[in-house]
N, C-alpha and C positions, 0 to 999 in steps of 0.2 A: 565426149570426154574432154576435160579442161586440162589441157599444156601447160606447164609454167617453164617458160620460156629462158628463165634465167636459172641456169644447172650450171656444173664448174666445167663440164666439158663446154660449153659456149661459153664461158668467162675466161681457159683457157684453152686452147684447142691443142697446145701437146701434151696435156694431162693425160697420162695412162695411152700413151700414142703407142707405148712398145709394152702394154700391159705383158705378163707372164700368160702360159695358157694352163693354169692351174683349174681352172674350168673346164677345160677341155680332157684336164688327164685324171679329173672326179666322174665328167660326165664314162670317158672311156672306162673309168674302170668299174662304173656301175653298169656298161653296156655288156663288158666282158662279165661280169656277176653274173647278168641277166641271163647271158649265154650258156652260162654255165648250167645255173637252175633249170634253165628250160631242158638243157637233156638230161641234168638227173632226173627232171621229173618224169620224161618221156622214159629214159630208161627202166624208170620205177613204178610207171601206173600200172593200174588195172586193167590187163587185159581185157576184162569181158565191159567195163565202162573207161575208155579213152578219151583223152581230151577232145573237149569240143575243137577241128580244126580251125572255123573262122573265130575262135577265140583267140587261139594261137597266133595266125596270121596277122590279128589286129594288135596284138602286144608285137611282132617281129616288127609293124610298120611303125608305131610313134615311137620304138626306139631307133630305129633308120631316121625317123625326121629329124629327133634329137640330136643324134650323130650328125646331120646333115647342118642342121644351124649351129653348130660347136664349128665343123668348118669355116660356111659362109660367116661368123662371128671372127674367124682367122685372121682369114683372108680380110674383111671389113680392117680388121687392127695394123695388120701388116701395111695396108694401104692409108690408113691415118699418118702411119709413125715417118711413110716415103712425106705424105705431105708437109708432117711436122720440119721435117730436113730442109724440105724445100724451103717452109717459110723463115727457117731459119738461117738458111743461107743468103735470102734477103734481108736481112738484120743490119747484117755486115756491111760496114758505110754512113751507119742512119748513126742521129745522136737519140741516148737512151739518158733519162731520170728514173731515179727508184722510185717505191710509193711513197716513201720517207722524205723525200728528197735532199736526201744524206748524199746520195754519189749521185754524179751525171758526168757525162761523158761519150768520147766518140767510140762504138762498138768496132771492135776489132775481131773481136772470136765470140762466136756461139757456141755453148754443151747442151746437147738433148737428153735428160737422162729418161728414167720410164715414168717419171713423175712430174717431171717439168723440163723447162729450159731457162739456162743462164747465161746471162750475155758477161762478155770480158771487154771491157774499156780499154782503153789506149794508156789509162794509169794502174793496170791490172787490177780494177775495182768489179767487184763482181754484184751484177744484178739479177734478181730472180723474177723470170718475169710472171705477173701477176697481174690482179685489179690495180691500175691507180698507176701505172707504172706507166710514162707520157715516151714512147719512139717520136723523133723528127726526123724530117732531112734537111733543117736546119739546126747549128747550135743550139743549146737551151742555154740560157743564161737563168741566173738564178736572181730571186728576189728579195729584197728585204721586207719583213711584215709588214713596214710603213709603208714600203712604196705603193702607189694607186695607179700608177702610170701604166703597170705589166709589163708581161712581153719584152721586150729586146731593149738595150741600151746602146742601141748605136746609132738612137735619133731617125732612126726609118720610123718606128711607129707599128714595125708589123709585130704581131705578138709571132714567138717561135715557140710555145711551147707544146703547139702539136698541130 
């Protein structure tokens, strides 16, 4: 089966980091349905022709599995959203350019919201970060179309722009 390797969760990794578990409270309450039905049905068969029980027992298990990956799927998000924190509290210190290259700036504050993250500048310039969006941990100096030079204007020669 062929991967395509390039999805928005690998293009941003705190996308949907604190997702809702709106999943989780469809799948539960088609579980509780589930629950339901099966004893009216029990209550209500034919006595003299009763459910088949290893039928029964094979609908009680794949909705227990169900249930079971709505957790592990939780748990999995809960532990995105810790990372997304982390890597966003490494932010803080680095110089950020938008994809625009409208605002650049030294990152003083990160927000993580459940859709993304945005860093706050030292000129309370806010950038959202995305594709195209260049972190340093040096200055970015910015350039004019003509220049061919790149990189840094302080006569080092290093490019700083990431």
């Amino acid at each position: 089966m062929a991967v395509d390797p390039v999805t928005t969760a690998a293009s941003n990794p705190w996308a949907n980091a604190a997702a809702t578990t709106k999943d989780a409270d469809k799948a539960g309450l088609n579980y509780d349905s589930f629950l339901k039905l099966l004893i009216a049905q029990m209550k209500n068969q034919d006595p003299t022709d009763p459910m088949d029980a290893s039928e029964q027992m094979s609908q009680l298990a794949s909705f227990s599995q169900v249930e079971q990956t709505i957790q592990t799927n939780a748990h999995l998000r809960s532990m995105l959203q810790a990372e997304a924190l982390t890597r966003a509290g490494d932010l803080v210190g680095k110089y950020v350019q938008s994809a625009d290259d409208k605002v650049m700036g030294k990152v003083k504050e990160v927000e993580v919201y459940s859709d993304g993250v945005i860093v706050l500048t030292e000129n309370n310039d806010k950038v959202l970060l995305q594709a195209g969006v260049v972190i340093s941990d040096n200055p970015i100096v910015k350039t004019t179309p003509g220049d061919t030079a790149g990189g840094s204007t302080d006569g080092s020669g290093d490019d700083t722009t990431g």
